[in-house]
C-alpha positions as CSV (number, residue, x, y, z in Angstrom):
1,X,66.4,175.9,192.5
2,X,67.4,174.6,196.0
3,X,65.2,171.4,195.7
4,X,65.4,168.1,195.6
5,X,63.3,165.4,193.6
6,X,63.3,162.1,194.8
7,X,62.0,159.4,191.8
8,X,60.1,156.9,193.4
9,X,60.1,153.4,192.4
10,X,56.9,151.2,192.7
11,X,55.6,148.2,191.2
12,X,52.1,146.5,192.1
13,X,52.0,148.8,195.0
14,X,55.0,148.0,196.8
15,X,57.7,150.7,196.6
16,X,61.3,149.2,196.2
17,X,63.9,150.0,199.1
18,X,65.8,151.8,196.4
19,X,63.0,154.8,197.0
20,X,64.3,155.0,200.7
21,X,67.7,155.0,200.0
22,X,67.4,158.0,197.6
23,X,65.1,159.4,200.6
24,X,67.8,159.4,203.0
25,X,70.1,160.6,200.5
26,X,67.9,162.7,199.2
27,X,66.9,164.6,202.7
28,X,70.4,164.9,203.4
29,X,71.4,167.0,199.8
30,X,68.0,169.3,200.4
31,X,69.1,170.1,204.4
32,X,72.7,171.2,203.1
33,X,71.1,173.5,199.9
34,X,68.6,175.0,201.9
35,X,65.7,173.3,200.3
36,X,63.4,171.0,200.3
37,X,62.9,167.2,199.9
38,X,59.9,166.2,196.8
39,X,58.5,162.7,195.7
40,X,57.2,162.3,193.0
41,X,54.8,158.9,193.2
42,X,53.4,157.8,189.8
43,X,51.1,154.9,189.2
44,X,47.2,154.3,189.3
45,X,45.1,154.4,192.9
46,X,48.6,154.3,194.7
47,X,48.2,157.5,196.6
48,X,48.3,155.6,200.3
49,X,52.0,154.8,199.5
50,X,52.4,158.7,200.3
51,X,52.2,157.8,203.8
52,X,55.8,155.6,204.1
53,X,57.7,158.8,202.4
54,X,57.5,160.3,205.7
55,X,61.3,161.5,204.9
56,X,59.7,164.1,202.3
57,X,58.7,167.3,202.5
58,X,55.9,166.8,200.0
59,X,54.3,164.1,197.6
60,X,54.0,165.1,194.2
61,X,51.2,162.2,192.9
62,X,50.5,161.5,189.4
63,X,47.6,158.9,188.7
64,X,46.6,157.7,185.8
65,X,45.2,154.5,184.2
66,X,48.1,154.3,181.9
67,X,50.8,154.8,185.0
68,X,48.8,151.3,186.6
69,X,51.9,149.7,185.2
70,X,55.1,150.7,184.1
71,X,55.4,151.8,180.5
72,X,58.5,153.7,180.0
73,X,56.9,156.5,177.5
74,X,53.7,157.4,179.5
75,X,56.7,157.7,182.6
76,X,59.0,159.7,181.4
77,X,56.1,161.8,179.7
78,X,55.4,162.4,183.4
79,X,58.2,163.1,184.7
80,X,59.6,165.3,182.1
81,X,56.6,167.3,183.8
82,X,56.9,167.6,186.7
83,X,61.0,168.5,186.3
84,X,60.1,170.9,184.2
85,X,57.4,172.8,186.7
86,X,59.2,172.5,189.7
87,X,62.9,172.7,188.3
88,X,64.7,171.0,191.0
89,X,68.6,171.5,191.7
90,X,68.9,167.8,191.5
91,X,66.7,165.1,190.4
92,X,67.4,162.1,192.1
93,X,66.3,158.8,190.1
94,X,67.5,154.8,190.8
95,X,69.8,153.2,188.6
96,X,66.9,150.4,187.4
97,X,65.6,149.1,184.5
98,X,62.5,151.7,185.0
99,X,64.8,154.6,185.6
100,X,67.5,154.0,183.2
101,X,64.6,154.1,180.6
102,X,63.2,157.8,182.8
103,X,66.7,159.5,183.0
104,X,67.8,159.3,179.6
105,X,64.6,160.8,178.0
106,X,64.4,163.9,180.5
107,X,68.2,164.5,180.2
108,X,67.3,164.5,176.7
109,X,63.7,166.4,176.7
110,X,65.0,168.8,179.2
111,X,68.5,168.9,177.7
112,X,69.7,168.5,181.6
113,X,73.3,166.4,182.1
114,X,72.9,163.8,183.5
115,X,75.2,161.1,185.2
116,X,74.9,157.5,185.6
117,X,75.6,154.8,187.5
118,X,76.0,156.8,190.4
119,X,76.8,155.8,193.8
120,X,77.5,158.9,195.9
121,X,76.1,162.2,195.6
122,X,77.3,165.3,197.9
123,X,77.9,169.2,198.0
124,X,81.1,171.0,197.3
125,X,80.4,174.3,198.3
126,X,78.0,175.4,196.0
127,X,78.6,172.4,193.3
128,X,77.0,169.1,193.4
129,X,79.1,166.7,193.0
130,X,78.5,163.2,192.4
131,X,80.4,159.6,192.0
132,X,80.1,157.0,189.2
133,X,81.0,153.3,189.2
134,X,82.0,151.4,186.0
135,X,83.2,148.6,184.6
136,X,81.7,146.2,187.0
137,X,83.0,148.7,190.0
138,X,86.6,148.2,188.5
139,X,86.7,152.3,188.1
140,X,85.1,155.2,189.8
141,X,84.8,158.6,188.4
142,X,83.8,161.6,189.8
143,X,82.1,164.5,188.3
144,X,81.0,168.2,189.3
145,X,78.1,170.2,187.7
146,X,78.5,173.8,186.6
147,X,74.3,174.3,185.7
148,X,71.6,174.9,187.5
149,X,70.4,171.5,187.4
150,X,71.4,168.1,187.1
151,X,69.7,164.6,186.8
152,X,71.8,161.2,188.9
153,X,70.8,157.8,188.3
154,X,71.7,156.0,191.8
155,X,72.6,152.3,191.4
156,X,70.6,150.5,194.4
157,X,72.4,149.7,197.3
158,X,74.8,152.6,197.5
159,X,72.9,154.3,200.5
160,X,70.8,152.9,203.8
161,X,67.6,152.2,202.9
162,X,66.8,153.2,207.2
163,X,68.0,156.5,206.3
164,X,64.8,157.1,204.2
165,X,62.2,155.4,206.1
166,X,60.9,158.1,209.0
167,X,57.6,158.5,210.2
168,X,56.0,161.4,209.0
169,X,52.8,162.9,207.3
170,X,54.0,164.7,204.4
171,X,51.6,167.3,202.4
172,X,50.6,165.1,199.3
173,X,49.8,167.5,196.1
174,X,47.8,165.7,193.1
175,X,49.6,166.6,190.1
176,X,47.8,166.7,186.3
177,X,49.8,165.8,183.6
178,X,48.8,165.7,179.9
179,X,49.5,163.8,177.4
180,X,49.2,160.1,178.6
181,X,46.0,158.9,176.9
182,X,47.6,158.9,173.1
183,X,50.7,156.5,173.5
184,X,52.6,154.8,170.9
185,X,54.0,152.2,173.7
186,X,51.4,149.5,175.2
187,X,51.1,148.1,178.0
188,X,50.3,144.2,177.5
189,X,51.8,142.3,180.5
190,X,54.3,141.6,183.1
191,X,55.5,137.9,182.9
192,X,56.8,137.1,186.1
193,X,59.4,133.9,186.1
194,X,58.0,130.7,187.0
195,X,58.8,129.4,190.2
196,X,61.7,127.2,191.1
197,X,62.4,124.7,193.2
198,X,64.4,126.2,195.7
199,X,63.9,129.5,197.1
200,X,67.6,131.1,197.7
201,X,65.8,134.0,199.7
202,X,64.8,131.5,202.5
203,X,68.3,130.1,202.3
204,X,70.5,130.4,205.5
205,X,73.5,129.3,203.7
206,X,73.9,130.2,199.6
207,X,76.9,128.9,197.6
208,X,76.9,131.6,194.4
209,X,78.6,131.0,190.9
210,X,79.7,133.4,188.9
211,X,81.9,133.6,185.7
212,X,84.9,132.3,187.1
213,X,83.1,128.5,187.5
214,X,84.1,129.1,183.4
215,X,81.8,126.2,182.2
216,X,78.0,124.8,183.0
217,X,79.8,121.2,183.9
218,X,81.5,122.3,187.1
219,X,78.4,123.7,188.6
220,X,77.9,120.0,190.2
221,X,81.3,121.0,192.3
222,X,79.7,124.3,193.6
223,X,76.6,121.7,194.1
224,X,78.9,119.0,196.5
225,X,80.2,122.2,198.1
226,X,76.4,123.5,198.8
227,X,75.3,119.8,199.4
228,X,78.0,119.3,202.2
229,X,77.3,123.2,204.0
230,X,73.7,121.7,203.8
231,X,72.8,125.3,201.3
232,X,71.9,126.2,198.1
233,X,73.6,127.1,195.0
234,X,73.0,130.6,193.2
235,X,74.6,132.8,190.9
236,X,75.2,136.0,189.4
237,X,73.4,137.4,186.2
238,X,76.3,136.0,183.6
239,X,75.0,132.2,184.5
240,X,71.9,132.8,184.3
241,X,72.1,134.6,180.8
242,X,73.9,131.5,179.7
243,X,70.7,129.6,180.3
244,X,73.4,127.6,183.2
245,X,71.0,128.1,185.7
246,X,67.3,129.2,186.0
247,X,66.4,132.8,186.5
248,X,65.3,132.1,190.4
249,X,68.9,131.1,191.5
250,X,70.0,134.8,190.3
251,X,71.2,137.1,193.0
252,X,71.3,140.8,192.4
253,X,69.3,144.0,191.1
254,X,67.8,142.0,188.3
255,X,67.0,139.2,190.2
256,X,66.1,138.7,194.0
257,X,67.8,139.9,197.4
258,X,69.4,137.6,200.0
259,X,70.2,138.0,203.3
260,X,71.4,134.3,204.6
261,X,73.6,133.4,207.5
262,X,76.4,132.9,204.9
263,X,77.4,133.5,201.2
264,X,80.3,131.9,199.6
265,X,80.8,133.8,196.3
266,X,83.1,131.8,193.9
267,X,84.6,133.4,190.9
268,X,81.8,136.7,191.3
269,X,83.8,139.8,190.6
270,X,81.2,142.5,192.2
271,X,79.4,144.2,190.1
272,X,77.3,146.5,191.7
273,X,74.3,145.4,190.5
274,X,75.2,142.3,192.3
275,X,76.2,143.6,195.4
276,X,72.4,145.2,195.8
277,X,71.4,141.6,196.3
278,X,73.6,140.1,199.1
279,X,75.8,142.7,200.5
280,X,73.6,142.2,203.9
281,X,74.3,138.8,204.0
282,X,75.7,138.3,207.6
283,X,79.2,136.2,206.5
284,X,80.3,137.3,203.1
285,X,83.2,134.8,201.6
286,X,84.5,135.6,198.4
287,X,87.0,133.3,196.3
288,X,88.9,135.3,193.5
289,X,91.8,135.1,191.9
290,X,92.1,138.6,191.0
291,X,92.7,140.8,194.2
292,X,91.4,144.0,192.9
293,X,88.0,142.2,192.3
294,X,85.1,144.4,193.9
295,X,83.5,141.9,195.9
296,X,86.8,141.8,198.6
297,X,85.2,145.5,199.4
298,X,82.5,144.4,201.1
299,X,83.7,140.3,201.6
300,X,84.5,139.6,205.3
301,X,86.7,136.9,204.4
302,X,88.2,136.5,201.1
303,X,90.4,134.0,199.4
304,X,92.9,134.9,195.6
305,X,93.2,131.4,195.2
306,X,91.7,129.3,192.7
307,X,88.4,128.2,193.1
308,X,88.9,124.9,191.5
309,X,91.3,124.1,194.2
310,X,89.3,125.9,197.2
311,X,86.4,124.1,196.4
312,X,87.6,120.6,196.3
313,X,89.6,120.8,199.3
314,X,86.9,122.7,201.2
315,X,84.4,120.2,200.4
316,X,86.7,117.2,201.4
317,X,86.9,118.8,204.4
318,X,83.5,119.5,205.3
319,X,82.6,115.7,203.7
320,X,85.5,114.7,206.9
């Protein structure tokens, strides 16, 4: 029990950077233990997508018709599995809305412990410890596991994805697994959102809203503001679940990732969900009026004034 299994996350063929992060991560926890570094890929005719996990020791692939897309039963089905045949020290699994769904039901099937919302992971000796952020990254806590194995959900973003992208020809092993044919959860479809009319991911500059604009009718201030930098406005995922602004604008783990020249974040606290989508912006501004707000941890610059008097006067100054 001096593996580790890397989860990796894939959808329509295109594995998410969160896989390469828990690579790197991942390669560095099996090196210390003595072990070695497993993937497990699930989906349907995806088994080329073995060949960017260079960073792995070997590819465990399951394929199946009902892994094609992501149903959380026939998944977890799977990976209790292959947990459960290979018995890794530590199963490594992102923080997303398909692993959340995968975690839980192995820590339960398995009766593993399990920790969540994790954003480091290391070895204390012989005892793995691992971070956890809450609250909205307000709080961290820290905990240490006395079995012989252990489950981490990683939120994405808390390691270089780089770390986890080597070149490298990795042994690929097909794995059966039954039990997927006769499912009580269906597949019908993935809606994707429709298109808006800007796209905040070709942005160079992005003026983003969060809670602290306090009300849909000053969103045509963070507009002037965006208007005069010659940007775009976006927000985080509170707006946009107050129907404020469309599901496109929304910057983060549940909606799209940024990297413009500049992003002003007014009123955004830091959650680090949010984080995942514009912490490699290359100017990070953040107005807040609480100084203990998460975002100053990764803001360049970063103003505890108001934002309904930054914004005014930044704008009348810009407008001069």
């Amino acid at each position: 029990m001096s593996n580790v299994l890397v989860v990796a996350e894939q959808l329509n063929g295109t594995l998410d950077d969160v896989t390469f992060e828990l690579l790197g991560k991942g390669r560095e926890l099996a090196d210390a233990l003595g072990g070695s570094l497993l993937v497990v890929l699930m989906g349907s005719g995806v088994k080329d997508l073995a060949s960017q996990l260079g960073a792995a020791d070997k590819v465990l692939y399951v394929d199946h018709p009902n892994l094609a897309n992501f149903n959380p039963e026939t998944y977890s089905k799977a990976l209790v599995e292959v947990v459960k045949a290979r018995q890794p020290k530590i199963t490594l699994v992102p923080y997303s809305s398909m692993g959340m769904d995968m975690a839980s039901a192995v820590s339960a099937e398995l009766e593993l412990p399990l920790v969540a919302y994790g954003t480091d992971v290391s070895m204390d000796g012989g005892t793995v410890k691992a971070v956890s952020s809450l609250y909205g990254g307000k709080m961290n806590t820290e905990s240490r596991f006395q079995g012989e194995q252990c489950i981490i959900s990683i939120i994405g973003g808390s390691f270089p994805a780089d770390a986890g992208k080597k070149d490298g020809s990795p042994a690929v092993e097909d794995v059966a697994v039954s039990g997927l044919d006769d499912t009580k959860v269906h597949f019908k479809q993935l809606i994707q959102p429709e298109g808006g009319d800007v796209d905040i991911t070709q942005q160079d500059i992005l003026v983003s809203i969060g809670r602290g604009i306090q009300s849909e009718d000053n969103i045509p201030m963070a507009q002037e503001l965006a208007d005069a930098l010659g940007g775009a406005v976006s927000s985080s995922r509170p707006i946009v679940d107050n129907k404020w602004m469309p599901k496109t604008r929304q910057v983060g783990k549940s909606g799209v990732k940024v990297k413009p020249k500049l992003y002003l974040a007014l009123g955004i606290s830091g959650a680090p969900e949010h984080i995942e989508g514009m912490k490699d912006a290359e100017l990070i501004i953040a107005v807040n009026t609480d100084p203990n707000a998460p975002i100053f941890d990764y803001a360049h610059y970063g103003v505890t004034e108001d934002l309904f008097d930054v914004v005014p006067a930044l704008t009348e100054k810009l407008k001069g």
